[in-house]
DOTI-804971 format. One record per residue: residue in three letters; y, z, x of N, C-alpha, C in turn; residue number from 1. Coordinates in pm, 1 decimal. Each point is the difference from the previous one (the first is absolute). Layout:
# residues N
+---------+----------+----------+----------+----------+----------+----------+----------+----------+----------+-----+
! residuo !  n_north !     n_up !   n_east ! ca_north !    ca_up !  ca_east !  c_north !     c_up !   c_east ! num !
+---------+----------+----------+----------+----------+----------+----------+----------+----------+----------+-----+
!     ALA !        Y !        Z !        X !        Y !        Z !        X !        Y !        Z !        X ! NUM !
...
+---------+----------+----------+----------+----------+----------+----------+----------+----------+----------+-----+
//
This chain:
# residues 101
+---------+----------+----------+----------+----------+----------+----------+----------+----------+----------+-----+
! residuo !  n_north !     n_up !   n_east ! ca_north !    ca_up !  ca_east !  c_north !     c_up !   c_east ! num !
+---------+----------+----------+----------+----------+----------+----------+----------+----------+----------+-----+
!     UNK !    485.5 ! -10055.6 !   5742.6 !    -92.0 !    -15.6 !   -108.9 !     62.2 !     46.5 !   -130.0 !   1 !
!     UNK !    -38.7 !    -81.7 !   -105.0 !     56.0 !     14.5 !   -118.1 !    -42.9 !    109.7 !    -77.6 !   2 !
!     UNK !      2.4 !     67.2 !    -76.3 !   -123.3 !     98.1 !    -65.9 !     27.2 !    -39.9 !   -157.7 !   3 !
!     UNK !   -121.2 !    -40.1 !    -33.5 !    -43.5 !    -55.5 !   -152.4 !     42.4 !    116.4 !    -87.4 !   4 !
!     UNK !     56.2 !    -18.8 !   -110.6 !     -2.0 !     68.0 !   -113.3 !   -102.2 !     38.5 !   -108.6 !   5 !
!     UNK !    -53.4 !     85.1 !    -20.3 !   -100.1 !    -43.8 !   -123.8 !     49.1 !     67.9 !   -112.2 !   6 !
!     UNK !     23.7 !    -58.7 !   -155.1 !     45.1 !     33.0 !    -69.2 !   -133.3 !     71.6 !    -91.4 !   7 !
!     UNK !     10.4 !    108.5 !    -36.4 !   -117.5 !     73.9 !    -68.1 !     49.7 !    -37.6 !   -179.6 !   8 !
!     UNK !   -125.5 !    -58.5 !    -59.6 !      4.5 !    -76.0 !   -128.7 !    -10.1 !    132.0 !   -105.4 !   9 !
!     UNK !     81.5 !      1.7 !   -113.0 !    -38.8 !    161.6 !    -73.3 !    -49.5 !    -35.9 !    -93.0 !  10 !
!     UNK !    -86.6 !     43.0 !    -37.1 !   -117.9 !     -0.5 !   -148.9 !     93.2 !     29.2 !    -44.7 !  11 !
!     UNK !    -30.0 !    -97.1 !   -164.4 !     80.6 !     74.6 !   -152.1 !    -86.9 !     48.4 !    -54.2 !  12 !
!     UNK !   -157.3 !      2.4 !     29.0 !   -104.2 !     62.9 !   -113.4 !     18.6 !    185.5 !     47.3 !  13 !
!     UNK !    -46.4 !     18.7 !    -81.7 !      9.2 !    201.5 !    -62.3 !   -174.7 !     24.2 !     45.1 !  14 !
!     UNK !     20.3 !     84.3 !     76.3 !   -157.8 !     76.8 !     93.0 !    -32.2 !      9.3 !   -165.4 !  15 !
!     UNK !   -147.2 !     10.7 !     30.2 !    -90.6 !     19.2 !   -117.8 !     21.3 !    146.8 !    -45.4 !  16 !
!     UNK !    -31.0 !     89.3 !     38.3 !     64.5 !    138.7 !    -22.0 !    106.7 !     37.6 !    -68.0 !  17 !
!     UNK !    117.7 !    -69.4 !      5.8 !     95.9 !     25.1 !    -75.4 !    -19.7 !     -9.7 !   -154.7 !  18 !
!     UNK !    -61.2 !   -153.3 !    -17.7 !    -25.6 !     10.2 !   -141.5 !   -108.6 !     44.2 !    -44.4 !  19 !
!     UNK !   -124.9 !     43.5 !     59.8 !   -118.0 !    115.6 !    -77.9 !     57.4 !    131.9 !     12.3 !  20 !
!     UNK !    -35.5 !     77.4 !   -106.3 !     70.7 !    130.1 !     -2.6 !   -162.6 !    105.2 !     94.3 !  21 !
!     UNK !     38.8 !     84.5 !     36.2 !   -148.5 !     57.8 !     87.8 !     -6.8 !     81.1 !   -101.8 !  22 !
!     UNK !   -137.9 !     -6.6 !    -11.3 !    -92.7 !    149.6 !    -94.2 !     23.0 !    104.0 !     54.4 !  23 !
!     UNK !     32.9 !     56.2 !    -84.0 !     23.3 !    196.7 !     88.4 !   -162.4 !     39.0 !     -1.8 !  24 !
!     UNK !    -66.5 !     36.2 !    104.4 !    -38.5 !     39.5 !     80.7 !    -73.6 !    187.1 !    -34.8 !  25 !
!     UNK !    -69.4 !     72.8 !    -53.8 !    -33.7 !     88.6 !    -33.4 !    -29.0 !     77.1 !    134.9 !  26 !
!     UNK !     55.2 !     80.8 !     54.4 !    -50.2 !    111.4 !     87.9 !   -119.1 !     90.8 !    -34.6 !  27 !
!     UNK !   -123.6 !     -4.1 !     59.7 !    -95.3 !    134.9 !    -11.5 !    -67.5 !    109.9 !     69.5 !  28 !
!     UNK !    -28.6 !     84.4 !    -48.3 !    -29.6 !     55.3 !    135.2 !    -98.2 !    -65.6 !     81.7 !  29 !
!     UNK !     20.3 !     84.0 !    167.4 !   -105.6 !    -78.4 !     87.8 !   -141.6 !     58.4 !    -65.8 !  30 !
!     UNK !   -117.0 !    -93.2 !     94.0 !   -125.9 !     38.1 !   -100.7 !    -45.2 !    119.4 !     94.0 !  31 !
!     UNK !     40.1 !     43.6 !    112.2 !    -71.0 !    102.8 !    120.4 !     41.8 !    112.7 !    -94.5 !  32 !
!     UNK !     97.6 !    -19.4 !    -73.8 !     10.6 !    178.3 !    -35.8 !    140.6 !     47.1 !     53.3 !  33 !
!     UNK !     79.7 !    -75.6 !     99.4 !    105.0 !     78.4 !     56.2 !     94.4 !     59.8 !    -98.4 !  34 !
!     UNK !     29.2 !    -95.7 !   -112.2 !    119.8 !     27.5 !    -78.5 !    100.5 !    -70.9 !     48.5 !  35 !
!     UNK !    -18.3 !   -131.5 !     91.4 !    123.9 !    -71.4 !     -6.0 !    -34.1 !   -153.9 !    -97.2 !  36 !
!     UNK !    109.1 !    -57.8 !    -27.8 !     27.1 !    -73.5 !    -38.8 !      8.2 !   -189.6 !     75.2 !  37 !
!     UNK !   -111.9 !    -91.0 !    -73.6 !     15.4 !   -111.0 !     67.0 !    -33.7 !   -146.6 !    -81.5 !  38 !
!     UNK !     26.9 !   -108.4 !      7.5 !    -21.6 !    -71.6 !   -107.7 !   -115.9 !    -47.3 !     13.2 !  39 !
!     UNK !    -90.3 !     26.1 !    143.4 !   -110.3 !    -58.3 !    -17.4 !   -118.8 !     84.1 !    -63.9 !  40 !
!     UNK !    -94.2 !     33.8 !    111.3 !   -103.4 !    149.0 !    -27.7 !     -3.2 !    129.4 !     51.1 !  41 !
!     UNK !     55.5 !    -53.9 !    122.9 !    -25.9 !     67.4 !    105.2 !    178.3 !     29.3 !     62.0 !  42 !
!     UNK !    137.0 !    109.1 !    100.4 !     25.4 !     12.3 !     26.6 !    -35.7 !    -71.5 !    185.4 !  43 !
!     UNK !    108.5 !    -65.1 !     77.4 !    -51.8 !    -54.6 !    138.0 !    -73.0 !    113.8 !     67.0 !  44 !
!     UNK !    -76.0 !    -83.9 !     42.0 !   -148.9 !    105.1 !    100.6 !    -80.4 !    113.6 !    -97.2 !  45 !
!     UNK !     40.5 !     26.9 !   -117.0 !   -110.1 !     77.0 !    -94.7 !   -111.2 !    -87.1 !    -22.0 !  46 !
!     UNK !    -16.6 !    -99.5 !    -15.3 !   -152.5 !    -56.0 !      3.0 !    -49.4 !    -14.0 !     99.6 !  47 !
!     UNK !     54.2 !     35.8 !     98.2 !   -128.0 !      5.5 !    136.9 !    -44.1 !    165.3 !     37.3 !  48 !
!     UNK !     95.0 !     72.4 !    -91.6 !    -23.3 !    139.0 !     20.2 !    -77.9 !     29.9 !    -97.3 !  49 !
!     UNK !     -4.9 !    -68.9 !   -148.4 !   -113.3 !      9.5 !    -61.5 !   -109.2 !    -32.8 !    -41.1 !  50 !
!     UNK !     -6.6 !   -102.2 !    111.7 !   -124.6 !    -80.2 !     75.8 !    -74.0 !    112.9 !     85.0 !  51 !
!     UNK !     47.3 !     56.8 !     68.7 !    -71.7 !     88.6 !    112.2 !    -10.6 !    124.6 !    -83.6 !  52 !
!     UNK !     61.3 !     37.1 !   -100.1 !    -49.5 !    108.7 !    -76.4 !   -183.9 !    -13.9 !    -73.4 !  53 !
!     UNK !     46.3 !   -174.5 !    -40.3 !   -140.5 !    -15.9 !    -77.0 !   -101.0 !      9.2 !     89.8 !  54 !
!     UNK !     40.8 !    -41.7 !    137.0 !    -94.6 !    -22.4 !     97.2 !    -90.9 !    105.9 !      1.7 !  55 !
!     UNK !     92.3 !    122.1 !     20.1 !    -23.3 !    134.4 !     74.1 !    -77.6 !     61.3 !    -99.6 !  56 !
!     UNK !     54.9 !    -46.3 !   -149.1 !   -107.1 !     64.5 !    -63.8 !   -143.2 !    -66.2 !    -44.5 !  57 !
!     UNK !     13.2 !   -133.3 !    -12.5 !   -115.1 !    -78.0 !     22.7 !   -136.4 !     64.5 !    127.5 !  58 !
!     UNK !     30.6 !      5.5 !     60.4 !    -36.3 !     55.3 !    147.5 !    -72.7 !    129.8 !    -27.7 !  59 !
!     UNK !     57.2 !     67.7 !    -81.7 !    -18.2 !    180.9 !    -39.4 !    103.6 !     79.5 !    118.8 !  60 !
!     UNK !     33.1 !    -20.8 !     55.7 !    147.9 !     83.0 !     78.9 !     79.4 !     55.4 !    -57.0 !  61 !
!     UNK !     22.0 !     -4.5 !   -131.5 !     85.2 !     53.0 !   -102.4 !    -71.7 !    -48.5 !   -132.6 !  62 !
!     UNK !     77.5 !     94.9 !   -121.5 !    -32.3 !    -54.9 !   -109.8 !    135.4 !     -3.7 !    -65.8 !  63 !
!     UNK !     -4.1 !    -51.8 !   -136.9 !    106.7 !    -67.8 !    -62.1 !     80.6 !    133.0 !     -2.4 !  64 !
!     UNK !    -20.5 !    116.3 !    -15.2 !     68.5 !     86.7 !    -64.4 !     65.4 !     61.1 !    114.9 !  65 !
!     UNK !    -10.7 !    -17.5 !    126.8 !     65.0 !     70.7 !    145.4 !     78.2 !   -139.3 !     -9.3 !  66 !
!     UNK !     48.6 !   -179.1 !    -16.9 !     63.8 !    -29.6 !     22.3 !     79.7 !    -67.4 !    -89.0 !  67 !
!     UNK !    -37.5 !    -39.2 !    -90.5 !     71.4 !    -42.9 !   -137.9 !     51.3 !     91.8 !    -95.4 !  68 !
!     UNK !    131.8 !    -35.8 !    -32.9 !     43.0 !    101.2 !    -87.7 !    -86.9 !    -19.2 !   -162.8 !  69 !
!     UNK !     17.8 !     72.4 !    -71.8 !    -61.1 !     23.7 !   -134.6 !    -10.9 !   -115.6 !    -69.9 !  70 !
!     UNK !    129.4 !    -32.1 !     -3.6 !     75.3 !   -141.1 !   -142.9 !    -87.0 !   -111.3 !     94.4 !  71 !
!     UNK !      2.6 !    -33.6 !    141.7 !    -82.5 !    -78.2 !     30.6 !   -173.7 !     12.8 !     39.7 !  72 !
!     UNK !    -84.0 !     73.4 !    -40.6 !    -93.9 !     76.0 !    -14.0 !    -39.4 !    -31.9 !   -109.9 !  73 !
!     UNK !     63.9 !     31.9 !    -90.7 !    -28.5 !    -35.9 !   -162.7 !     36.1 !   -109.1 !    -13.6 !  74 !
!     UNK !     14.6 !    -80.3 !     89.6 !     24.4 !   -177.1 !    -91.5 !    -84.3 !    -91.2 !     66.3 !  75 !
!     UNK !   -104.4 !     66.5 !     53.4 !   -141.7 !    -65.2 !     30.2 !   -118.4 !     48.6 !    -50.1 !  76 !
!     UNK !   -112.0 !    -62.0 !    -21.0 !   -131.7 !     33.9 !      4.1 !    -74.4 !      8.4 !    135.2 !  77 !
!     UNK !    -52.6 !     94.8 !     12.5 !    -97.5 !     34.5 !    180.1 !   -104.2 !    -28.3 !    -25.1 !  78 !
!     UNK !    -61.0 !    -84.5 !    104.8 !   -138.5 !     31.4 !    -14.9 !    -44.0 !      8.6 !    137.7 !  79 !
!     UNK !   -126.4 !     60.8 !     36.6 !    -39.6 !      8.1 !    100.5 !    -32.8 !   -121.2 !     71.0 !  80 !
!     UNK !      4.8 !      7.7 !    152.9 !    -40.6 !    -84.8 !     96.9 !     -4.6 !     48.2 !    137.6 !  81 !
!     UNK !   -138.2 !    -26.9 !     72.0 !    -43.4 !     60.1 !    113.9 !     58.2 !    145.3 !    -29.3 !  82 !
!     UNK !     73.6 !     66.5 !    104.5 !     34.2 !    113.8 !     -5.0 !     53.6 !     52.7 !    -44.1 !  83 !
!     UNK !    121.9 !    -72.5 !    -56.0 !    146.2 !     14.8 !    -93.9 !    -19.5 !    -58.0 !   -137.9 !  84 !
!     UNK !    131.2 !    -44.4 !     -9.4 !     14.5 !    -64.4 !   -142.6 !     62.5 !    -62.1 !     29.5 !  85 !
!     UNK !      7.6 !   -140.9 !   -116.6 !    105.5 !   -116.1 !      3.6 !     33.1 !     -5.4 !   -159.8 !  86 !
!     UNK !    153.6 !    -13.8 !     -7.8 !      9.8 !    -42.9 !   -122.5 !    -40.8 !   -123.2 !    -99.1 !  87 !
!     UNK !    -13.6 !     14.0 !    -83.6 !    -82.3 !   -142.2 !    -85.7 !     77.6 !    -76.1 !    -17.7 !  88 !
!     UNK !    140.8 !     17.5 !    -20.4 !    107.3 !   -131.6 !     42.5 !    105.9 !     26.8 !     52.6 !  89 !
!     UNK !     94.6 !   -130.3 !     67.5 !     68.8 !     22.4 !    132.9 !    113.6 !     43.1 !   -141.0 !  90 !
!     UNK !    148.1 !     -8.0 !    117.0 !    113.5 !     41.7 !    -91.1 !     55.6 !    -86.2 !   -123.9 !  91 !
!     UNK !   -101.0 !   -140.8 !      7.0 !     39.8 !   -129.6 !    -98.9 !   -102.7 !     14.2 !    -94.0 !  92 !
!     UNK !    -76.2 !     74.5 !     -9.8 !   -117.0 !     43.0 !    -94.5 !    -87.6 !    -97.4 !     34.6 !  93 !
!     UNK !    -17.0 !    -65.3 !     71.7 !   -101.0 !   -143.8 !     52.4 !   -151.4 !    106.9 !     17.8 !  94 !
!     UNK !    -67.4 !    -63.2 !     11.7 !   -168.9 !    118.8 !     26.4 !     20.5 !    -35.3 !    183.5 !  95 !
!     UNK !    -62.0 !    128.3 !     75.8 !     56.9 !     26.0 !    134.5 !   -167.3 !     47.6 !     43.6 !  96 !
!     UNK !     -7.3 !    -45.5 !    103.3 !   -151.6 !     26.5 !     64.5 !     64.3 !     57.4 !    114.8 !  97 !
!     UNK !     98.0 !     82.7 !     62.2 !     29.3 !     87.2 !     70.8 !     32.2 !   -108.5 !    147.5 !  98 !
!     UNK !     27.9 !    108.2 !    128.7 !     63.8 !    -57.8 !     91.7 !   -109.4 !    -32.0 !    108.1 !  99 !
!     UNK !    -42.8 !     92.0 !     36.7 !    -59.6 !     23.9 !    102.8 !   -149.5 !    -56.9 !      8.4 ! 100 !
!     UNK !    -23.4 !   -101.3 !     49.3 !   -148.5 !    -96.6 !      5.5 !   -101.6 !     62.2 !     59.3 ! 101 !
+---------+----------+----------+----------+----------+----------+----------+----------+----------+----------+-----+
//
């Protein structure tokens, strides 16, 4: 048996990337409070850890001041609900009716 050749054809066009230059990109801090650095809001798995923070305090199991640090404490408005509190907006400033149904 013979075995076919296949000749692989080479693009002359230039990936799109090459010629847009990329926007640099601003690093900020995460929004939980850790003090690390990320380009989105949140550091990986800090928004599910500060999901269950809101939870816990939604709930009354805690309040803001046993789990949130200060700088993130002060960059919400509280208001009460059922037992706890929920903040009046999420970390995008959007208006937030809390977690827990």
């Amino acid at each position: 048996m013979a075995k076919s050749k296949r000749v692989r054809k080479i693009s002359s066009r230039k990936s799109k990337t090459s010629s847009k230059a990329k926007a640099a990109r601003e690093m900020r801090d995460c929004a939980c409070g850790c003090g690390g650095k990320t380009l989105g809001y949140f550091s990986m798995g800090h928004d599910a850890r500060f999901k269950g923070w809101l939870l816990r305090i939604e709930r009354g199991e805690a309040t803001p001041e046993q789990l949130l640090k200060k700088s993130v404490r002060d960059a919400y408005t509280w208001k009460a609900k059922g037992k706890g509190q929920i903040p009046a907006t999420d970390y995008k400033g959007q208006s937030h009716s809390g977690y827990d149904k």
